[in-house]
C-alpha positions as CSV (number, residue, x, y, z in Angstrom):
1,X,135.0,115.0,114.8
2,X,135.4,117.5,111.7
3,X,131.9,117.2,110.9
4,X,130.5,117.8,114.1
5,X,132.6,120.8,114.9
6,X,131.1,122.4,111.4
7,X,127.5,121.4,112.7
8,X,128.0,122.9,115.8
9,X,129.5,126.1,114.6
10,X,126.5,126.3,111.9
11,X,123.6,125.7,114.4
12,X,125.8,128.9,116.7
13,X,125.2,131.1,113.5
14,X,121.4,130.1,113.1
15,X,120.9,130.8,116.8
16,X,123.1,134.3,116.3
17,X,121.6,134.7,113.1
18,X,117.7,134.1,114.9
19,X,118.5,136.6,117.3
20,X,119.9,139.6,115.7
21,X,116.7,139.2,113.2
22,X,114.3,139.2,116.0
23,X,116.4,142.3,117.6
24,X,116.2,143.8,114.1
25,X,112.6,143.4,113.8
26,X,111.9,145.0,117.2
27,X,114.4,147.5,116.7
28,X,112.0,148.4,113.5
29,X,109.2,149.0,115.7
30,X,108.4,152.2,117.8
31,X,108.4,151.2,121.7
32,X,105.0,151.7,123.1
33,X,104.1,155.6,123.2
34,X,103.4,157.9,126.0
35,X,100.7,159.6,126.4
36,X,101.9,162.6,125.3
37,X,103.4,160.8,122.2
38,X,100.0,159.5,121.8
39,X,98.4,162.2,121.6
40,X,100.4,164.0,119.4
41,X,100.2,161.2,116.9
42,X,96.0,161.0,117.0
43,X,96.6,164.3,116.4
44,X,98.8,163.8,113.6
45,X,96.5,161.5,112.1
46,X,93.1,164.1,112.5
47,X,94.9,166.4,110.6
48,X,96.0,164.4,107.9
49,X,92.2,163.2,107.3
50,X,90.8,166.8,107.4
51,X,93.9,167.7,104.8
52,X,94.2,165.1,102.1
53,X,92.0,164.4,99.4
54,X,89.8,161.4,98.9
55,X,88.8,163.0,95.6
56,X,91.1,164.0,93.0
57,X,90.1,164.7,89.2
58,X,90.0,167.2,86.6
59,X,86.3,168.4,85.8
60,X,85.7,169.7,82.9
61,X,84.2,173.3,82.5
62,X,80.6,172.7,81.1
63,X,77.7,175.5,80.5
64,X,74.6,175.3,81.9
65,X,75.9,172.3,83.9
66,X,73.3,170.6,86.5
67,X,74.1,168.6,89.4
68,X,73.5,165.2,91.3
69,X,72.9,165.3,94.6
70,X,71.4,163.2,97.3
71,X,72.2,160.7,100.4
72,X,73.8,157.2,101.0
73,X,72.2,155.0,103.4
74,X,75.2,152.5,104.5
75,X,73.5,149.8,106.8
76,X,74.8,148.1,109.4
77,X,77.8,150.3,109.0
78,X,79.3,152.2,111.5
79,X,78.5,155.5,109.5
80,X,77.9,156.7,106.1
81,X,81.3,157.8,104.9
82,X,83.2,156.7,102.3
83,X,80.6,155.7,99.5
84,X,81.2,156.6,96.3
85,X,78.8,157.6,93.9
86,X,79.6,158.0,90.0
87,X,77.8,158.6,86.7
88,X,78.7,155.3,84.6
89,X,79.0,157.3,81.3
90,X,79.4,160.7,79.9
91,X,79.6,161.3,76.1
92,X,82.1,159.1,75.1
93,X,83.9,158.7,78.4
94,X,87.5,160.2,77.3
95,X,88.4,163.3,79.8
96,X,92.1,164.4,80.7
97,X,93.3,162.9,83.5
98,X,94.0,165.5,86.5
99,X,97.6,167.1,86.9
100,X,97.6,166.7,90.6
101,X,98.2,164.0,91.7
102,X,96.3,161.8,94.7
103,X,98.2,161.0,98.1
104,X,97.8,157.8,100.6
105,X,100.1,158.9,103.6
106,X,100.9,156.1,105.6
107,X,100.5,157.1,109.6
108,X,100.2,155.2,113.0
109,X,99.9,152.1,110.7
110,X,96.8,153.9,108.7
111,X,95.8,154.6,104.8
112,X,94.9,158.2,104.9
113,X,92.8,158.7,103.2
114,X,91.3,154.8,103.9
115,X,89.5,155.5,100.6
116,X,90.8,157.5,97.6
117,X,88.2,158.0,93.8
118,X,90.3,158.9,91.6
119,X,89.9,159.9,87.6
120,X,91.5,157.4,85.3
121,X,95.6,158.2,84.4
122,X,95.7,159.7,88.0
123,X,99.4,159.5,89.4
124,X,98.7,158.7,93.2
125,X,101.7,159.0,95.7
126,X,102.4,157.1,98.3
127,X,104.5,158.8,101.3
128,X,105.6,156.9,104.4
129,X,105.4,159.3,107.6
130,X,105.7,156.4,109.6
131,X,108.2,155.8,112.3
132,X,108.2,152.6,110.8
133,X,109.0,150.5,107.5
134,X,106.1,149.8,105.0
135,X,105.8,147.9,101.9
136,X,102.2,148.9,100.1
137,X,101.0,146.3,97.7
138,X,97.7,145.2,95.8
139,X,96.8,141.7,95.9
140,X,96.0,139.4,92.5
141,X,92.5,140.2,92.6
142,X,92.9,144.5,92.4
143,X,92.4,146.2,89.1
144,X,96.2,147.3,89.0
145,X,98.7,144.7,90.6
146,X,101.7,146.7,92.1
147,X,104.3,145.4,94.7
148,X,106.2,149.0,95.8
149,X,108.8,147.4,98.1
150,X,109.7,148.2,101.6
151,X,110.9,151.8,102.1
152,X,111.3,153.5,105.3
153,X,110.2,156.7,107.0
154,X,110.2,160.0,104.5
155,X,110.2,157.9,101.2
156,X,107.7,159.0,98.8
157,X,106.7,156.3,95.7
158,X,104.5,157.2,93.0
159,X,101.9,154.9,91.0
160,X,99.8,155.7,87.8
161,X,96.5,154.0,87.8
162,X,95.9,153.7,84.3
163,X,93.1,151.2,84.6
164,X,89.0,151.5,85.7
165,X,88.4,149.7,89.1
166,X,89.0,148.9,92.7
167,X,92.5,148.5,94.3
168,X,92.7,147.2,97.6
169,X,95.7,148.6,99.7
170,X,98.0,146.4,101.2
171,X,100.9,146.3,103.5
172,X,103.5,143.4,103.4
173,X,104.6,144.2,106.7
174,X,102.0,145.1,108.8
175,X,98.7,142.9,108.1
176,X,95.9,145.4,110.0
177,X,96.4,147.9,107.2
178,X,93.9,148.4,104.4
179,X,92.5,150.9,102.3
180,X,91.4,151.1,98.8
181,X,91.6,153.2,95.4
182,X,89.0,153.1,93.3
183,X,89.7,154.6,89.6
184,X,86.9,156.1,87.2
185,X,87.0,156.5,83.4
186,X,85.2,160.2,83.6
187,X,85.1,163.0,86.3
188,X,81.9,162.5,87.5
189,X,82.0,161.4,90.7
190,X,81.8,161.9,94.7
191,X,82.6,160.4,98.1
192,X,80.0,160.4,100.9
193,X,80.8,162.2,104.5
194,X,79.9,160.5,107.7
195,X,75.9,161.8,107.0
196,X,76.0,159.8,103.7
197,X,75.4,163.3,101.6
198,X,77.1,163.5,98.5
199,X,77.1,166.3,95.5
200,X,78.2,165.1,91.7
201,X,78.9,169.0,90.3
202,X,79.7,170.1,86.8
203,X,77.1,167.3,85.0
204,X,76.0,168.0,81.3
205,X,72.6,167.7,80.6
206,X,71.5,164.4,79.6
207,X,70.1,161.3,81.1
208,X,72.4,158.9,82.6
209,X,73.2,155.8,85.1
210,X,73.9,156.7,88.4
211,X,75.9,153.7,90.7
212,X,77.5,153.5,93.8
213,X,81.0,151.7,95.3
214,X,81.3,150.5,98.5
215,X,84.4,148.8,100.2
216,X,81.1,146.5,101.9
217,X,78.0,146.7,100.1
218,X,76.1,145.8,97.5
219,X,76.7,147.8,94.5
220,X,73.0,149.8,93.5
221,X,72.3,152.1,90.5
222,X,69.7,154.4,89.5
223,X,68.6,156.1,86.3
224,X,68.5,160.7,86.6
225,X,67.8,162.9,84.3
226,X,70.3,166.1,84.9
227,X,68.5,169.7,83.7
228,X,70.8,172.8,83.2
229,X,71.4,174.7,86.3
230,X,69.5,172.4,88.4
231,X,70.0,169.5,90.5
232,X,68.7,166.3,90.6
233,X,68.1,163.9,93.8
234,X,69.6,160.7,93.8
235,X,69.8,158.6,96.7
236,X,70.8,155.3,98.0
237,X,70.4,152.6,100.5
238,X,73.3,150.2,100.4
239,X,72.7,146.6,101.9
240,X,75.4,144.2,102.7
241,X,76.8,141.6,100.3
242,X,75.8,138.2,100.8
């Protein structure tokens, strides 16, 4: 008779135990918005995209410095944002990393910036302006592997990239989110608008190897010759990866 009282009163506390969890976890997400409160957080959201950087480095001052300039052609993409073009090498490839550092806000369930290029040794910072919980994370296959935890709304965690390469963006908690943060060992480097233009400023004169990144699409390159004080036209047309 003992043992069937302490089974009964252990399957009570799984069944209490179930329930407060699944109130818990609903209680952690925002009710359905208004329209008003919809509208306030698209707006939220438009601003933070216009206002945060997807490029953050610390470019050297260089005389007679040229420029590469030119157009991404993403196909069968929506648009031609987020491409990023970089110069594989520069002298020996050691620059000072930037002071500032980089920032992926976390809003309506979005990376913001969804894509970040970044100088190698950059600190990046993570804030969550969520109404929610978020726990941002790169999977075994990123160039850094971080885990930062969950943290709630107003938390701010920071993470050097200290390594060359592409870093998905993660969230342990909600499984729509993505984004990624791509590192590069020199400055030399620049992020496509929604036209696909693109401008690499501050380039020494020399000849390099010109590359592209894309979150899609095949990876192309090109070889430019960079003049003082003028540019040079470099462009791309990115095809999917099979």
């Amino acid at each position: 008779m003992k043992k069937y009282l302490i089974a009964g009163i252990l399957a009570a506390s799984c069944v209490v135990f179930s329930y407060n969890s699944c109130v818990w976890s609903q209680a952690e997400e925002k009710k359905a918005l208004t329209p008003e409160e919809a509208a306030e957080a698209t707006k939220k959201l438009e601003d933070a995209q216009q206002k945060l950087k997807k490029v953050v480095k610390n470019l050297p001052k260089v005389d007679n410095a040229g420029s590469i300039t030119g157009v991404v052609t993403c196909q069968k993409m929506r648009n031609n944002a987020d491409a990023i073009v970089f110069v594989e090498k520069v002298g020996d490839n050691k620059f000072v990393p930037p002071a500032e550092h980089a920032i992926i806000d976390q809003i309506n369930l979005t990376y913001v910036p969804r894509v970040v290029a970044m100088q190698k040794g950059t600190t990046a910072d993570f804030p969550n302006s969520d109404a929610v919980r978020h726990n941002v994370f790169s999977p075994p296959t990123a160039a850094l592997q971080f885990n930062l935890g969950t943290y709630p709304t107003g938390v701010v965690k920071e993470v050097l990239f200290d390594v060359v390469g592409e870093t998905p963006l993660l969230c342990n908690v909600h499984a729509e989110m993505a984004g990624y943060a791509v590192a590069f060992e020199n400055p030399y480097f620049a992020i496509t608008e929604k036209d696909g233009n693109y401008t690499i400023e501050g380039v020494p004169p020399g000849k390099y190897v010109v590359k592209t990144w894309h979150e899609k699409l095949k990876e192309a390159s090109q070889e430019v010759t960079v003049e003082a004080g003028k540019a040079t036209t470099s462009s791309f047309e990115l095809k999917r990866r099979r």
